[in-house]
Structures are given as C-alpha cells and as structure tokens.
N, C-alpha and C positions, 0 to 999 in steps of 0.2 A: 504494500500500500504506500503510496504517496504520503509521505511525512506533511504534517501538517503545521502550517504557519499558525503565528501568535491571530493573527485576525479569524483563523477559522475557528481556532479553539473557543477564542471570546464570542463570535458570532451564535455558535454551538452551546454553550452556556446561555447565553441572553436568550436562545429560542427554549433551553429547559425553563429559565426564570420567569418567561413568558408563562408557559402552561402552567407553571405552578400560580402565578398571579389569576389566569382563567381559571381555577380548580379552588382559589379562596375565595376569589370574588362569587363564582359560582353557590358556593354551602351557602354563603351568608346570602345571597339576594333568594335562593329558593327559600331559606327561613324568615326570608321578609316576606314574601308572595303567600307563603302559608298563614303568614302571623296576619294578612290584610284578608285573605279569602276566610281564614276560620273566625277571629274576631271582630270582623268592622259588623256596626250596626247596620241593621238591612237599608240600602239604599245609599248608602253614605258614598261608593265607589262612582256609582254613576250619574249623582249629583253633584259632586266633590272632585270629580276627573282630571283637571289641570293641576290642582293641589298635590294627592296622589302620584301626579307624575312629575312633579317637584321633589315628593318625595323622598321617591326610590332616586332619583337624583342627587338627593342630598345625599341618602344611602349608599349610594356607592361611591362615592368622596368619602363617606367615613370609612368603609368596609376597606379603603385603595392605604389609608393611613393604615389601618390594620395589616394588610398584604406588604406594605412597603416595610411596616417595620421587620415581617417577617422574613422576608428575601433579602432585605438588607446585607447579611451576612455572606450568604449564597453571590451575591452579585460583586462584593467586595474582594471576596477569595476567589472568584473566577477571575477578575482583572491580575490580583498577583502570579496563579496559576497561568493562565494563558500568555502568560511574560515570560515564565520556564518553557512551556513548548514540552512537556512532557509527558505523554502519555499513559504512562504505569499510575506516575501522582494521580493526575485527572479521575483516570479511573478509581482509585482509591477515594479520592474525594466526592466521586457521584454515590460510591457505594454509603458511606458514612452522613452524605445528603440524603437518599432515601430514607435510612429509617431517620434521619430528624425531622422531614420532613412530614412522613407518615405518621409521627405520634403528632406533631404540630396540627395535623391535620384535625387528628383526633380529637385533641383540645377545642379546636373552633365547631368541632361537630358536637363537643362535648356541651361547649357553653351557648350555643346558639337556642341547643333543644333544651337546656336548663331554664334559659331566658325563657322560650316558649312555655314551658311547663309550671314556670315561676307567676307568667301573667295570666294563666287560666284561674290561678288563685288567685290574686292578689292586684290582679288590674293593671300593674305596671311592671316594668323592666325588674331586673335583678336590681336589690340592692343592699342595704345591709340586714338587711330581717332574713335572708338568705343563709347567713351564717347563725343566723338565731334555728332557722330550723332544723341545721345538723345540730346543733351545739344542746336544744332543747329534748328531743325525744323522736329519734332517729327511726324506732321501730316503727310509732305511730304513724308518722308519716308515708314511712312503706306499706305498711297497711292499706293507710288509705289511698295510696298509690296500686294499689294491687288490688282494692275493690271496685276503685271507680275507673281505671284505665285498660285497655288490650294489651297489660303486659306482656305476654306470649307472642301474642302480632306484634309488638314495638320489639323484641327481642328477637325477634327473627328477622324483621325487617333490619335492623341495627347489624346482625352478620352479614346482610347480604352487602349494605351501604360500607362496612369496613373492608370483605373481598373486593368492592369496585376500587375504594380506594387504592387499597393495596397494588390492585391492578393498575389502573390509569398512574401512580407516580411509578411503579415501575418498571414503565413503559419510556416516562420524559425521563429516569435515570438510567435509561440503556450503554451500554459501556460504550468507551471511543473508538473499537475495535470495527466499531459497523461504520465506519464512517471514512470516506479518505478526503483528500484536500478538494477544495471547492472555490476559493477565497481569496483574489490577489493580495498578496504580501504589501506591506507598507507602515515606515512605525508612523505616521500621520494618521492614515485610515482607524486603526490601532486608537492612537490617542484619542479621535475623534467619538470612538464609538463608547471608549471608557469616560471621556468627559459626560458627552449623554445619558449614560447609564447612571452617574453619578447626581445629573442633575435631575432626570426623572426621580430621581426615590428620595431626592432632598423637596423636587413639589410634591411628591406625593405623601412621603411621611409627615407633611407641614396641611394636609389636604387642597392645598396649589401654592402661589405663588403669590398671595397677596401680599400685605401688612400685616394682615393678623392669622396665625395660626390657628385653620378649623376646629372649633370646639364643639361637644355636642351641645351646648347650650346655643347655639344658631342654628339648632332645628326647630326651635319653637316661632316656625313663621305664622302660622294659621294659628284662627281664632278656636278651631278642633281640635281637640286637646289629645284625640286617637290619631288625628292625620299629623301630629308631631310629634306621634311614638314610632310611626313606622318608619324614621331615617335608623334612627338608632339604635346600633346591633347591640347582640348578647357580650360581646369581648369589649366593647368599649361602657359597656351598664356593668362589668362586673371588675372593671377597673377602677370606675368611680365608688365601687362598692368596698372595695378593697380599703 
C-alpha cells in the first residue's frame, strides 16, 4: 500500500470525528423528538410551529457544545498523530478511541433517557432532587419503576440500541490498514485543515462565535414554558445539577 501522507491521515481522522459528531448529535435530537411527540400538550406543535422549530435549533447549538466538548480530545491527538505519519500508532489510537468513545456514548444515552424518565415525574429536566432520589430510597423507586413502566421492552430495547452502537463506532474506528493514500501532500494544506478543525470546536464548544458564550438560560425565548424545555438536553440539565 501507498504510505500515506500527514494530510490523508488528518483528512481520515476529521471524517471519523465527523461521524462521531452525527452519532451524538443524533441520540440527543431523537431524545428531543421523543420528549416533544410524548409530552407536549395536545395541539401545542401545530399551533406553536415556528417556535418549535426554533427550538430544536436552539437544540442543537447546545447538543454541538456537548459533541465539541467531547471530540475535542479525538480531534487534538489526530492533528499530533497525523504529524508522525504512522500507522501502527494511529491504529492503536483508533482502537483505544472506540471503547472511549462507546462508553461516552453510553453516558449521553445514559443521561438523555434519565432526563426523559426524570420529566415524566416531575415536569422538568434533571436537577438536583435527582440525586435526592438515589440518595433517599433507591428500592422504592425501582419499584415503582417496574410497576408503572415496560421494563422488559425498555431492557431489550436498550441491548439492541447498545449492539447498534457498538456497531456503527466500530465501523468509523476501522483500522488504517483498509485505507491507502488519497490526499496531495503539502504542510500548508496540512496547517490549513488543523487551523479549521481547531477553530470549528472552539465555535462550537463556545455554541458559535459571538460575544457571549451559549448558555442554556437563552433558551427561555417563548412565552411557553414547554417550548423552552425542549432546547435543552439531559447532559447539559444534569451538569447544572451537578
């Protein structure tokens, strides 16, 4: 095979960083589409339409904060790597990415369905009463988590959603072996793509580029106090709960 240059390496990297970016943004906007189709009051969606789709707009500005912070790492070590040009590393580095990646994954699947599960009771996001209900009477709760929900369907569903996962990341961490050069050489092109990749994840972990730093208190545009729940996800409600 065709030894491969420092820009195919990085270009090759930035396309796994990509899919992992479509694969977080993804969990978190289908647990926004769930938490709008199973909680909104009846009629609210098709009264309320431009709102709504302000929304999920806002939503995924915050969800890209969440994805940036987590790739951050992934995107930072492929620019040093891909300056080595070596193969064996790379590949050791994809392999030791998947599983971070896979439990990472886990986590936002973990906390997204928490969030969901947490406003069925309680009408609002995760927040610190959250930690009141492990911390007070753990059994109860299972309990009554196990008479009023499809444990069994949610627990089978749950294996099949962790094998897709499992699949789909390791699929974007297939080794470098499948792959030969593609990519004219050049440290300019090189620089250019690592400045870019640097400056995407500094708007996106900031939620863009203005003056002020996306917070989830500028989701509160509407006078609906549901249609300013649904920007903001479970990882960013159990951060402020934290």
């Amino acid at each position: 095979k065709a030894n491969l240059n420092r820009n195919d390496f990085l270009l090759i990297c930035l396309k796994k960083a990509l899919s992992l970016y479509i694969l977080f943004i993804g969990i978190m906007t289908l647990a926004r589409v769930f938490f709008v189709g199973y909680f909104s009051p009846p009629g609210l969606v098709e009264t309320n339409t431009p709102e709504i789709m302000q929304a999920f707009y806002m939503g995924w500005r915050y969800d890209t904060i969440v994805a940036s912070y987590l790739l951050a790492p992934f995107a930072v070590l492929s620019i040093l790597i891909s300056a080595i040009k070596w193969r064996f590393l790379a590949n050791v580095f994809f392999k030791l990415s998947f599983t971070f990646y896979l439990l990472m994954a886990l986590v936002v699947l973990f906390l997204v369905g928490a969030d969901l599960g947490f406003y069925s009771y309680f009408q609002d996001h995760l927040n610190i009463l959250f930690f009141g209900l492990i911390e007070d009477d753990t059994q109860a709760l299972m309990e009554t988590v196990w008479k009023n929900y499809p444990v069994v369907w949610a627990l089978g569903g749950l294996v099949f959603v962790v094998g897709l996962l499992w699949y789909s990341i390791a699929k974007v961490f297939k080794p470098l072996d499948k792959y030969n050069s593609f990519f004219h050489p050049g440290g300019f092109k090189f620089l250019l793509m690592s400045l870019a990749t640097l400056v995407l994840l500094f708007g996106g972990a900031r939620g863009g580029y203005g003056d002020m730093v996306l917070s989830p208190k500028y989701a509160d545009f509407s006078s609906n106090i549901f249609i300013n729940q649904i920007a903001v996800n479970g990882i960013l409600s159990f951060e402020k709960a934290v």
